[in-house]
N, C-alpha and C positions, 0 to 999 in steps of 0.2 A: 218620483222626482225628489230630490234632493235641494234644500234651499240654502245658499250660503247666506249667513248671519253677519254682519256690518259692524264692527264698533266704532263708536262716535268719542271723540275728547274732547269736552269743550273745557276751554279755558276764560277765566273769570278776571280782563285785566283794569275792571272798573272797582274794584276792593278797596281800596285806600281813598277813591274817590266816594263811595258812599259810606264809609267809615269820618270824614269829612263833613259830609253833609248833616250824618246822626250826631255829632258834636253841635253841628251850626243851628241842628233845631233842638236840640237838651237848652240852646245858651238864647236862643229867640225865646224858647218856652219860660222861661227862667223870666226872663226880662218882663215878657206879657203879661205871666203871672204876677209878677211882684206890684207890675200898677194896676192892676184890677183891681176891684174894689174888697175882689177875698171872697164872694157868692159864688155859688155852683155855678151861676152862668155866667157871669166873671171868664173864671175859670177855664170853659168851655169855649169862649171865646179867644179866651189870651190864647187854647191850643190851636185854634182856627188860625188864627193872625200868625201864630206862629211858624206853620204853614205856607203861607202864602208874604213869606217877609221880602224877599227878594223883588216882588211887586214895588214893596214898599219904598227899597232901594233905590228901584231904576227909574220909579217917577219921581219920587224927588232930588236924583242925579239932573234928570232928563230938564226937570222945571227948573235947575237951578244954570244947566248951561245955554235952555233956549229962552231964558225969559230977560 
């Protein structure tokens, strides 16, 4: 038997959009880092925070229109 072979193209049209994202966390990271105290675990945490900035964002959008 003979099997026929399939190719696949995927296309990739989220590029620009995580090339976006990797800028938004260089410049959170940036930020966290610079008020840390400058300790390893400083450090490690400003990268966390940096992470998860957009949290940061929406609850205090969120407090600022339901309160």
């Amino acid at each position: 038997m003979r099997e026929s072979r399939r190719s696949t193209r995927v296309v990739e049209k989220a590029g620009p959009w995580g090339f976006f994202f990797l800028l938004a966390y260089i410049g959170a990271a940036i930020y966290f880092i610079s008020h840390s105290d400058g300790s390893f675990w400083g450090v490690v945490l400003g990268l966390l925070q940096a992470i998860v900035w957009p949290v940061y964002v929406i609850y205090n959008t969120l407090s600022l229109l339901l309160a």
